[in-house]
N, C-alpha and C positions, 0 to 999 in steps of 0.2 A: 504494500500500500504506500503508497505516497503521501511524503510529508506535510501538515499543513504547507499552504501558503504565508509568508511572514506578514503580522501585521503593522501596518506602519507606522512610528511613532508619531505622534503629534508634532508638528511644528515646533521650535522653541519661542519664536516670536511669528503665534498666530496674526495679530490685523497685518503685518509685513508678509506673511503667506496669502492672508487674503486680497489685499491690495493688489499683490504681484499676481496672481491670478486670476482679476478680473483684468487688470491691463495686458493680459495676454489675450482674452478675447477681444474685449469693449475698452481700448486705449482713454477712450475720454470720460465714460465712468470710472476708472479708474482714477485718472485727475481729479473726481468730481469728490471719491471717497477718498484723497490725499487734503481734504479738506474739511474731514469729519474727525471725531473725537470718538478713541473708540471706550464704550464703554463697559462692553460687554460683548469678550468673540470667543467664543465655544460650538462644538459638535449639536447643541440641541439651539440658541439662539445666538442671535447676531443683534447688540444695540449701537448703532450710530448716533451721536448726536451730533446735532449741527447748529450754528445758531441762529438763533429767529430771527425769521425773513428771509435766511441766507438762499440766496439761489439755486447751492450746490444742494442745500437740502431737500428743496424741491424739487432739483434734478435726480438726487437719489432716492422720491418716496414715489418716482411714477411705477404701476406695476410690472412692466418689462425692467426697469431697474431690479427692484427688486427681486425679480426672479433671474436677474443675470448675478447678483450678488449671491444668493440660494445658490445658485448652482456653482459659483467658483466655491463659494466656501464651502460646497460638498467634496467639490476638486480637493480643495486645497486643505481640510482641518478632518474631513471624514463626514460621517451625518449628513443630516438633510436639517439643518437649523431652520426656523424661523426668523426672518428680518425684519427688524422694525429701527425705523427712524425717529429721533425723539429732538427735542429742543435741549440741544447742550447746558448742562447746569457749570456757569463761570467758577464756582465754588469748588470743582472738583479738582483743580489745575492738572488738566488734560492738556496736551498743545497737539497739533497734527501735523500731520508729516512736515509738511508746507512750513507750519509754523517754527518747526525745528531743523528744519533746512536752513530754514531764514539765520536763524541764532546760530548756527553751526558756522556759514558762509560768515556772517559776521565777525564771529571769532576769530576766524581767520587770517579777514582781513585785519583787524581791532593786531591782531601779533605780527602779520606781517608789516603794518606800518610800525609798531616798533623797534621790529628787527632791524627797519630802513633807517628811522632817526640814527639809532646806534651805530650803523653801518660805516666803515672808516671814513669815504670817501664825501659821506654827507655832514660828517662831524667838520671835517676840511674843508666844504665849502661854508657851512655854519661859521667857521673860524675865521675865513676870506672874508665874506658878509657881516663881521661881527654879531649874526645873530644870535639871541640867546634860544633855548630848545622852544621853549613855549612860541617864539615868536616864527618857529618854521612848521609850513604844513605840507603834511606828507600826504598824495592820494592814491590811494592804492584799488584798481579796482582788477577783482577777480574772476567776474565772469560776465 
């Protein structure tokens, strides 16, 4: 007899499995939940929040949405969840993808311009120009 089949583990980071698996089908619902809050992704339910008014939200409570989200996050977590979209509670401090991209890029740049001030070449012309640090500005743009 033949050995089970292996079962699969769960994702380590489900909404990042589900996301990634709706942007392999539906690219621009996938965008649209890189801009929800997840607050609940498991095998039995899936809660999005989004915030009120927000467009995306609305983009992601039409029913083909939602049954394209069903169906990636059977793809991608197992189960056959339920989806519901809800009005993001600001209290939870959730941020979404988008919004941690934002602050990651940021960072980036925020260290790359100070690597720049410190940088010999810019300390040398500071020294040329008698500037002092605060009075030079560095712009650093990375994408």
């Amino acid at each position: 007899m033949a050995a089970p089949a292996p079962v699969a583990a769960p994702p380590a980071r489900p909404w990042q499995a589900l996301v990634d698996a709706v942007m392999d089908g539906k690219p621009a619902l996938g965008a649209v939940l890189q801009h929800g809050h997840p607050v609940a992704v498991g095998t039995d339910e899936v809660v999005i929040g989004f915030d009120p008014g927000s467009f995306f939200g609305a983009q992601a409570q039409a029913p083909d949405a939602l049954a394209a989200i069903a169906d990636a996050a059977a793809r991608a977590l197992g189960g056959r969840p339920t989806v519901r979209i809800v009005e993001h509670d600001p209290n939870r401090g959730t941020k979404t993808m988008v919004e941690r991209a934002h602050e990651e890029l940021e960072g980036r740049r925020r260290d790359t311009e100070a690597r720049a001030r410190e940088h010999p070449v810019v300390q040398q012309v500071a020294t040329v120009f008698s500037l002092s640090r605060d009075a030079m500005t560095v712009h650093v743009e990375l994408e």
